[in-house]
N, CA, C and O atoms as a MOPAC input file, in Angstrom:
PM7 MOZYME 1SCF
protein

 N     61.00300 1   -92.11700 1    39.55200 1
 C     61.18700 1   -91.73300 1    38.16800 1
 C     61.31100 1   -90.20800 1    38.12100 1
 O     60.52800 1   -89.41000 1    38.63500 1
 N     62.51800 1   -89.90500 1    37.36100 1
 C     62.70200 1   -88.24300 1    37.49100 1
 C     61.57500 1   -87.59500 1    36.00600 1
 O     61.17700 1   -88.16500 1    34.99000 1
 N     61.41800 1   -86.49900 1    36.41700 1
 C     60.33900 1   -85.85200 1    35.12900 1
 C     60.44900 1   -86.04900 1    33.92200 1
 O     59.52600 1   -86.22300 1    33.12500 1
 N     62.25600 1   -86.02400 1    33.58100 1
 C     62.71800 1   -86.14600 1    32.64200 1
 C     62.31900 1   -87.90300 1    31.71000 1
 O     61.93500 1   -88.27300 1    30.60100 1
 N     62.61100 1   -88.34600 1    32.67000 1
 C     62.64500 1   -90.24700 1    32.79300 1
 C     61.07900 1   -90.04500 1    32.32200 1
 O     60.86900 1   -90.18300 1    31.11700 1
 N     60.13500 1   -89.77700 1    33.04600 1
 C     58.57500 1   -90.04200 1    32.72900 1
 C     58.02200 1   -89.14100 1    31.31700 1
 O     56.95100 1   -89.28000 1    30.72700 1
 N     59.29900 1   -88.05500 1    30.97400 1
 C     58.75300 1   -87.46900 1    29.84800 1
 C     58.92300 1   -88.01800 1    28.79200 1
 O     58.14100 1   -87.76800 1    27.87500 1
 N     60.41300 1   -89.29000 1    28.52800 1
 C     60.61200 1   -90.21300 1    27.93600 1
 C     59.89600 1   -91.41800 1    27.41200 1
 O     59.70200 1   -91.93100 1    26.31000 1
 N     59.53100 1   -91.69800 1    28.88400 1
 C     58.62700 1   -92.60100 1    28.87100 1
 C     57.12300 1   -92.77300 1    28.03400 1
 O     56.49100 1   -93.62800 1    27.41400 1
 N     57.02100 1   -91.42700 1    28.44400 1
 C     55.45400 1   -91.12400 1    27.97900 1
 C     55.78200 1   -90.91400 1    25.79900 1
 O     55.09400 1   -91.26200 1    24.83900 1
 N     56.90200 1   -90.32300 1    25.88700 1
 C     56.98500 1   -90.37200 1    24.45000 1
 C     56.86800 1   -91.42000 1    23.89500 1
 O     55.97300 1   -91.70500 1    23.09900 1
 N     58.05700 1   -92.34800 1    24.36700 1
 C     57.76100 1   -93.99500 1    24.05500 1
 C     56.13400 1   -94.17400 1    23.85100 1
 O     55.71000 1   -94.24700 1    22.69800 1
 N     55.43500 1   -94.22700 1    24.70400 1
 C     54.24000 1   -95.10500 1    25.34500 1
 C     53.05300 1   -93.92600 1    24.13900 1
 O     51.95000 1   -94.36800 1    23.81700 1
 N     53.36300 1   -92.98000 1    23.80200 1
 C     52.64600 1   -92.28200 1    22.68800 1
 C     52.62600 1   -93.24600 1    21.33600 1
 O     51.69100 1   -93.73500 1    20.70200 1
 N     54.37900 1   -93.31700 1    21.13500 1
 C     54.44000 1   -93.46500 1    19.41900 1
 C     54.16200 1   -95.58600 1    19.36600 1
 O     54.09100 1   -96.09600 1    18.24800 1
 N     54.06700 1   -96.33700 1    20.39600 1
 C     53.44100 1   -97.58200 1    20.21300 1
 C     52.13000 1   -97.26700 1    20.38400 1
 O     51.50700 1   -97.79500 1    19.46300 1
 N     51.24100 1   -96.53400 1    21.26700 1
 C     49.52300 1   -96.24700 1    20.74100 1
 C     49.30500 1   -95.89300 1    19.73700 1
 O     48.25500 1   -96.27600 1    19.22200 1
 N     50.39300 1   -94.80500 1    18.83300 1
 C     50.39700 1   -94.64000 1    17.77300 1
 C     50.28500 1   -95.48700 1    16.31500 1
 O     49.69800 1   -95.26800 1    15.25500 1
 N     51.35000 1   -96.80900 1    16.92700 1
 C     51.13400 1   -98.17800 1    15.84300 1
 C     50.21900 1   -98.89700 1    15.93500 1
 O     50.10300 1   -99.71200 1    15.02100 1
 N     49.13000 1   -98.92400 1    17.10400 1
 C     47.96300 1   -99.62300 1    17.45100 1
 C     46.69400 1   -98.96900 1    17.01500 1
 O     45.62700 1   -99.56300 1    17.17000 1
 N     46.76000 1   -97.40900 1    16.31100 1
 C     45.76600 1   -97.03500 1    16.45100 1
 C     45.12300 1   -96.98900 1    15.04900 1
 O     43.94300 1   -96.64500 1    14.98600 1
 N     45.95600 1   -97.38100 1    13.63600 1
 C     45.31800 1   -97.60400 1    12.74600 1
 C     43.93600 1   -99.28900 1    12.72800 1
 O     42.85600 1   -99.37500 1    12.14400 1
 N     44.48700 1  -100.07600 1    13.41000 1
 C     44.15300 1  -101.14600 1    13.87300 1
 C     42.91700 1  -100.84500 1    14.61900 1
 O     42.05400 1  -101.61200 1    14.19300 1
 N     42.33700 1   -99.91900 1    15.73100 1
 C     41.45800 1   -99.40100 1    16.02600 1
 C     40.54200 1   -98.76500 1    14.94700 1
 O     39.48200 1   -99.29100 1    14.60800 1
 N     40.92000 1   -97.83000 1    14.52900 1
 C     40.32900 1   -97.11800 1    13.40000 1
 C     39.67000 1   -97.66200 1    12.47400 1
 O     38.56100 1   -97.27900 1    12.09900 1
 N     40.39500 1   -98.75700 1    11.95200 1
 C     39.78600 1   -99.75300 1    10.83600 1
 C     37.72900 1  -100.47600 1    11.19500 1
 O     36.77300 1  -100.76400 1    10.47400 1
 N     38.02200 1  -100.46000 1    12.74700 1
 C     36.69700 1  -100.86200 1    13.24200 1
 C     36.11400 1   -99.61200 1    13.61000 1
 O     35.22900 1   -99.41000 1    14.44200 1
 N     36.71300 1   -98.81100 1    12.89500 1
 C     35.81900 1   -97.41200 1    13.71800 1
 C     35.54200 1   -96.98300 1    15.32600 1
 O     34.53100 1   -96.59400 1    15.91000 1
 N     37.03600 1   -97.26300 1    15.79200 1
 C     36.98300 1   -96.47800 1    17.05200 1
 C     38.77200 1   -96.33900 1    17.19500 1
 O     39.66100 1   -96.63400 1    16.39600 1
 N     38.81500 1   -95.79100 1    18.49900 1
 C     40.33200 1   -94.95300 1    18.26300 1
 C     40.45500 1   -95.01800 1    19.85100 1
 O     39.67800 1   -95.70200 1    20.51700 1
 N     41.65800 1   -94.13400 1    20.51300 1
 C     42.24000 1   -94.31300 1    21.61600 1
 C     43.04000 1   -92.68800 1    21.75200 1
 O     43.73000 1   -92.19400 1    20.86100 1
 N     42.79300 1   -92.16500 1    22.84500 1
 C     43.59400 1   -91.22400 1    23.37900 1
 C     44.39600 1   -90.88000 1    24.42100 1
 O     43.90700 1   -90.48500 1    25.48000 1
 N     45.60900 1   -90.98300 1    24.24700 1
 C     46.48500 1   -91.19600 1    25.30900 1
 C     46.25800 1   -90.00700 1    26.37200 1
 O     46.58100 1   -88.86600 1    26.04200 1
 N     45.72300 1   -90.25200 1    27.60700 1
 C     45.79400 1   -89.52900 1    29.00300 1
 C     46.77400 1   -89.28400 1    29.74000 1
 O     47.41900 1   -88.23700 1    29.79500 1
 N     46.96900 1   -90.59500 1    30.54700 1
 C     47.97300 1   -90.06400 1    31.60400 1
 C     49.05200 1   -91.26000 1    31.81500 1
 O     48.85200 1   -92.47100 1    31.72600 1
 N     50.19900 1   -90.59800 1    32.10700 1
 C     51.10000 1   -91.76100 1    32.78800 1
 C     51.65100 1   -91.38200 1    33.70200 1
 O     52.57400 1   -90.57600 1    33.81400 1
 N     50.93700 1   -92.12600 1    34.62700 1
 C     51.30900 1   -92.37000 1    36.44400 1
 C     52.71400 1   -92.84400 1    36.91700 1
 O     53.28300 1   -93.85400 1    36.50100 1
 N     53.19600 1   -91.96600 1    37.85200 1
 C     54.48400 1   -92.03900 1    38.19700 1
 C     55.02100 1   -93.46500 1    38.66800 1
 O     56.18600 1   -93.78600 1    38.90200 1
 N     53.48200 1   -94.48400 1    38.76900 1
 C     54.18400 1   -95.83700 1    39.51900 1
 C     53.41500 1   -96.22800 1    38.00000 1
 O     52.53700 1   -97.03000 1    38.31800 1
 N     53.36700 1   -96.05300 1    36.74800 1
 C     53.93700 1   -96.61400 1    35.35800 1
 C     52.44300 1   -97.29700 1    34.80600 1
 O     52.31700 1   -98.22400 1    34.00500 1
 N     51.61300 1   -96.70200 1    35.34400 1
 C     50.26300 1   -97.26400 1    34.71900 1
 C     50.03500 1   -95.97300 1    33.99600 1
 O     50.30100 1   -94.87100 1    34.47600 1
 N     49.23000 1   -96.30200 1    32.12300 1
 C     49.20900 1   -95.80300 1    31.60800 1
 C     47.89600 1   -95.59000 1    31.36700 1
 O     47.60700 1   -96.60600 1    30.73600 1
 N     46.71200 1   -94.81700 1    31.46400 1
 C     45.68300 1   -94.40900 1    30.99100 1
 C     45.15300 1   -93.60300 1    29.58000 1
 O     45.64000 1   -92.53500 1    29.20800 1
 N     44.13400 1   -94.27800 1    28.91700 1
 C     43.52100 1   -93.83600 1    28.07100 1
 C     42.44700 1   -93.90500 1    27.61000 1
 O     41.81200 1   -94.76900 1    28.21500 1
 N     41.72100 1   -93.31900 1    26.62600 1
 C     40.67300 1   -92.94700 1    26.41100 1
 C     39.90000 1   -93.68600 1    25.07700 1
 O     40.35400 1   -93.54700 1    23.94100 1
 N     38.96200 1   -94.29900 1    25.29500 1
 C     38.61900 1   -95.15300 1    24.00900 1
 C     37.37600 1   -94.49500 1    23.50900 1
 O     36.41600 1   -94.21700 1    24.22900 1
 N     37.45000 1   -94.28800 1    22.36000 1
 C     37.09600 1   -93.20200 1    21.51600 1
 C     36.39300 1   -93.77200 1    20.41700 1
 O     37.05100 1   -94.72300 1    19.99500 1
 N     35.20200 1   -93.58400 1    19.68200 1
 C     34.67100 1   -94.10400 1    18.76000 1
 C     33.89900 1   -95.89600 1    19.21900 1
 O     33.61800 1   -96.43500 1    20.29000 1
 N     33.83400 1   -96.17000 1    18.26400 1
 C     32.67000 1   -97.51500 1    18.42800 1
 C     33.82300 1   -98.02000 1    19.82900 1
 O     33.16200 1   -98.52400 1    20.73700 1
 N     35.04900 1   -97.98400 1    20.08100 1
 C     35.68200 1   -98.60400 1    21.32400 1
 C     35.16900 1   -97.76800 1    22.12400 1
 O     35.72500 1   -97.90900 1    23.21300 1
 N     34.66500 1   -97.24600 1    22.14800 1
 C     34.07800 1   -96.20300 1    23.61200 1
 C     32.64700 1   -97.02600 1    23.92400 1
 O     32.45100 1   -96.82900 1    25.12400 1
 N     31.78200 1   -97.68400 1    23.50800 1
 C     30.73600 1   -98.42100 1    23.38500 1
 C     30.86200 1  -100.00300 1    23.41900 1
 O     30.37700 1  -100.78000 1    24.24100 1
 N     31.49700 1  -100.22100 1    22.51200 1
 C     31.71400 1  -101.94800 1    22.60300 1
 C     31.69500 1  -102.44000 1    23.72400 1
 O     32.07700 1  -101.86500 1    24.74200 1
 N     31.01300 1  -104.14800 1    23.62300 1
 C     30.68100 1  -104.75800 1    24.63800 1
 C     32.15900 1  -105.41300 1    24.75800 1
 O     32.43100 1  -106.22100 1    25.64700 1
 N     33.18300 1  -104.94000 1    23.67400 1
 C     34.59500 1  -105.71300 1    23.93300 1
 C     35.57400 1  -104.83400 1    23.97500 1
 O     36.63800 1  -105.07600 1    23.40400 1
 N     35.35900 1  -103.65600 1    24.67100 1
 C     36.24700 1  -102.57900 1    24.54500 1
 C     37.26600 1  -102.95400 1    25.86200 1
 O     38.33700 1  -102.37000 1    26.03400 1
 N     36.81500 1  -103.89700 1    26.65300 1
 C     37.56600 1  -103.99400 1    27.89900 1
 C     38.52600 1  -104.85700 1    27.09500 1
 O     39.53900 1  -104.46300 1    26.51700 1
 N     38.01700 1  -106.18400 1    27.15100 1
 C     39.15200 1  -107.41300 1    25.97400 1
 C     40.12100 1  -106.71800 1    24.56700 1
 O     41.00800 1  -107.30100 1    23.94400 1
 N     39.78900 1  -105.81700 1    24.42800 1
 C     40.54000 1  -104.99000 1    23.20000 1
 C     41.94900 1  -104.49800 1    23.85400 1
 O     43.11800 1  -104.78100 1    23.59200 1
 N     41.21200 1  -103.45600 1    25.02500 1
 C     42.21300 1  -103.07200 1    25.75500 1
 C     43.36200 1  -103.83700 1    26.82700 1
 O     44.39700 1  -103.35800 1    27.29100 1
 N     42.97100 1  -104.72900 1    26.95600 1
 C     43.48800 1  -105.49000 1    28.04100 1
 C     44.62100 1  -106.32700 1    27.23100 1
 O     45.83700 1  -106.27600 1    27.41200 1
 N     43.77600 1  -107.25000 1    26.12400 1
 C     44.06600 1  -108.11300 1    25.05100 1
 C     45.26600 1  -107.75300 1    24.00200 1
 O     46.34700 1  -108.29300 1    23.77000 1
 N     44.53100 1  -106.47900 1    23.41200 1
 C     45.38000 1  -105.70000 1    22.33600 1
 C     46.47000 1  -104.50100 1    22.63100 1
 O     47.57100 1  -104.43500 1    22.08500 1
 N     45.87100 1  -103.40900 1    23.76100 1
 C     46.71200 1  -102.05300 1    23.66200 1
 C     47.41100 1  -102.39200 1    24.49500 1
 O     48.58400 1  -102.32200 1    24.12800 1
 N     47.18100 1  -103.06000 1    26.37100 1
 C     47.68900 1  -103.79900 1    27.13100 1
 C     49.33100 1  -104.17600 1    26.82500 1
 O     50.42600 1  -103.75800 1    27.20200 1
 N     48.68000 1  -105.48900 1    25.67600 1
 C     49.69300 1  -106.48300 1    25.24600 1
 C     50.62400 1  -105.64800 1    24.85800 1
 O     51.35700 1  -105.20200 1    25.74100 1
 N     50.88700 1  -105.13400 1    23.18700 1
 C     51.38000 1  -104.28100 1    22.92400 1
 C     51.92300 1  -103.75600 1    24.09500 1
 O     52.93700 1  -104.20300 1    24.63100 1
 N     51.43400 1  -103.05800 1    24.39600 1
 C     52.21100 1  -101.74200 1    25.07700 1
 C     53.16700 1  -102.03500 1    26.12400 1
 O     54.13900 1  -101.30200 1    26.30400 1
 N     52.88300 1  -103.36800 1    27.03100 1
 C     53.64800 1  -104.18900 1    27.45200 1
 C     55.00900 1  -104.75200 1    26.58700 1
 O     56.13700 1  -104.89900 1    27.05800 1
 N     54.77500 1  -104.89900 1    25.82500 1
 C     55.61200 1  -106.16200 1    24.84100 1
 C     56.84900 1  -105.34400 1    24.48700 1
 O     57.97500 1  -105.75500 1    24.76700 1
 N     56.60300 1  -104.01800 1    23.78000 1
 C     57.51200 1  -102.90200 1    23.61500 1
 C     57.92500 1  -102.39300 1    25.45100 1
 O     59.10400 1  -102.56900 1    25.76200 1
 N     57.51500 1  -102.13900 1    25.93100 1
 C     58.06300 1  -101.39700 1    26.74100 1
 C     58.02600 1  -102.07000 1    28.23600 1
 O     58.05300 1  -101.23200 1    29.13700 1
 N     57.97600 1  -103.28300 1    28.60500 1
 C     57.94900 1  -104.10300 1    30.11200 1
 C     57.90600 1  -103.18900 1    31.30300 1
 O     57.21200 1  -103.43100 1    32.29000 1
 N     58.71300 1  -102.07200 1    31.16900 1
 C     58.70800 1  -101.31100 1    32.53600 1
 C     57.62800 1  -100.87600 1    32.95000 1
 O     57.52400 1  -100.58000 1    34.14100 1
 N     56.00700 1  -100.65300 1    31.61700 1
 C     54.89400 1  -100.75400 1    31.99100 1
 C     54.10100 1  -101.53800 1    32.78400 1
 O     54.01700 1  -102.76400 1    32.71600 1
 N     53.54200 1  -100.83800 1    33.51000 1
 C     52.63600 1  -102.27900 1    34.66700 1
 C     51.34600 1  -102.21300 1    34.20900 1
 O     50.62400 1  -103.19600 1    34.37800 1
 N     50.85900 1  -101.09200 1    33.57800 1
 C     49.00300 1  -101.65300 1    32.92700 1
 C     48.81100 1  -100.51000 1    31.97800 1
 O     49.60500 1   -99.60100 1    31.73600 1
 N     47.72000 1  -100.69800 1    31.52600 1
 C     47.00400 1   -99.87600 1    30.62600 1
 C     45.29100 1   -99.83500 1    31.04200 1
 O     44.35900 1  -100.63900 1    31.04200 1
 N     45.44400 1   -98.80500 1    31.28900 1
 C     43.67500 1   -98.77800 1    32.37100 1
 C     42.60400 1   -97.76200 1    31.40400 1
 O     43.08300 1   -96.86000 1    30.71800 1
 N     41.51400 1   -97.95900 1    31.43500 1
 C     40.34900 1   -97.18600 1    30.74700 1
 C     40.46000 1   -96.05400 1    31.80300 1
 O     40.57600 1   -96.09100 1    33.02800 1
 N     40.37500 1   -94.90500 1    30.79800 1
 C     40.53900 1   -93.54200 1    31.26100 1
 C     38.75000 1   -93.24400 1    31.61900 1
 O     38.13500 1   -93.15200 1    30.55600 1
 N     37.81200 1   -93.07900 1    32.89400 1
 C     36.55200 1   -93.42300 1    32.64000 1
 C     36.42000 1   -91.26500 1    32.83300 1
 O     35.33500 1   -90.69900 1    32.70100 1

């Protein structure tokens, strides 16, 4: 992936966390986009009551995961930024 390609990418992979994150918020926790790895795993940061929850893994896996998959396939995961 050229810099350019991953700077794309990462824009993409911003403005769908972006549509997921009122949905967070509503339960009082949130998400901050970290990093995206050149072999397409995306890391972030769960923020608020999702930084604690005993279901912050199933949220992420379940919810930001899915999503973020669904829009964009060339993604291979979405990992907790620890």
């Amino acid at each position: 992936m050229t810099p350019q390609e991953k700077q794309d990418l990462e824009i993409k992979v911003k403005e769908v966390l972006n549509k997921i994150r009122p949905y967070l918020q509503n339960d009082g926790g949130d998400l901050r986009f970290v990093e995206l790895t050149d072999d397409k795993v995306v890391y972030v940061e769960l923020q608020g009551h999702c930084g604690s929850c005993p279901h912050a893994m199933m949220t992420l896996k379940q919810g930001v995961e899915q999503a973020v998959i669904e829009e964009l396939p060339e993604i291979k995961a979405v990992e907790r930024y620890m």
